[in-house]
N, C-alpha and C positions, 0 to 999 in steps of 0.2 A: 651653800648647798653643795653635797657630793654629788659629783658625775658620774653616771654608771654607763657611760658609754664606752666600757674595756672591758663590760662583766658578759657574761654568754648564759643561757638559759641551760636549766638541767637537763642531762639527757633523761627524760624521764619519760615515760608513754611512745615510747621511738624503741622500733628493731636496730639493734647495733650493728647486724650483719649487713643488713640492708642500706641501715646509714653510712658504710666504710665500704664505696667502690672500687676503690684499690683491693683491700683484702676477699670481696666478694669475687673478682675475677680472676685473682692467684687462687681461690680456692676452686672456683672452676677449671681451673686451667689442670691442677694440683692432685683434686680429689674430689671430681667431681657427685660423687655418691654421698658426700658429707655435707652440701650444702644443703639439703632440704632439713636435717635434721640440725644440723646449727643456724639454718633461719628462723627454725624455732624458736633456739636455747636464745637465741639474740634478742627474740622478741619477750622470753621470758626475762631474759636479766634485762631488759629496759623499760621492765612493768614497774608500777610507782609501788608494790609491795616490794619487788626486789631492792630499791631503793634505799625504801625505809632500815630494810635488813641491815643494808650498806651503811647506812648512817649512826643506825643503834650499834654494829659491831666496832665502826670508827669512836662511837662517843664511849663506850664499852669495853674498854681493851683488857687481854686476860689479866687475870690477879691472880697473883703468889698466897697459896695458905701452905705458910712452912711449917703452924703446928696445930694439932687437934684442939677441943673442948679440954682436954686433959693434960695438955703442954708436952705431947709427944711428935715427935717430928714425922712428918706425912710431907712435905715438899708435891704439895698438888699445884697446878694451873687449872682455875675455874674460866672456862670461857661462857662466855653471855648466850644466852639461848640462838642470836642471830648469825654467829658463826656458824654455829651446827650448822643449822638451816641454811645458810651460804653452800658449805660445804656438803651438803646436801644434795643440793643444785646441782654441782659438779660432778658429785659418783654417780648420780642418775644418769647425766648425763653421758656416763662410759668412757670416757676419754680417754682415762690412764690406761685400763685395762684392758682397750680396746688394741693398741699398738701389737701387745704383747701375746693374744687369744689371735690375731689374723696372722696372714701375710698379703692384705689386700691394698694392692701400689694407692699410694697417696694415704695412707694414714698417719704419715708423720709429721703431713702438711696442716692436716684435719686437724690431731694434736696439739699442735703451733696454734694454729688458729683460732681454737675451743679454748685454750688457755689465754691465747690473748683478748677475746668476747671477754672472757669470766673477770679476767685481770681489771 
């Protein structure tokens, strides 16, 4: 019989933010106006639908259609509906566009951070 005593349970139903005291206290220290709204996003990306998302897009990776119904060349990438919706996640979130629309100190910690949650 296999040993699972090296395996670690999912982070699933768990705030990421919350769970990484290290990065919860650089982001206080950093930007501190960002932590209420990324203990959110934390608690969202470690909901068991965010998960699922994560898993379908893993088991789901984009596909190449280099030619139409009619053998003409169209060079598309279909990505699987849970991408989107990952990346979804993330522009709701405001993060990119948030650096670039302020100049309010600590937003580039926020950014770091929002992207490493999502990551």
């Amino acid at each position: 019989m296999a040993s699972t005593d090296n395996l670690v349970d999912e982070w699933v139903g768990r705030n990421l933010l919350a769970t990484d005291p290290a990065l919860l206290a650089a982001l206080r220290q950093a930007a501190p106006q960002a932590v209420e709204p990324l203990t959110r996003y934390g608690a969202e990306l470690g909901s068991p639908d965010t998960a699922q998302l994560a898993r379908d897009a893993n088991r789901h990776g984009p596909q190449l259609r280099q030619l139409d119904a009619r053998g003409r060349r169209i060079d598309l990438i279909d990505f699987h509906p849970s991408w989107h919706a990952l990346l979804a996640l993330y522009r709701r979130q405001g993060l990119v566009g948030d650096v670039f629309a302020t100049d309010t100190p600590g937003r580039w910690a926020a950014f770091a951070a929002g992207c490493y949650l999502h990551g």
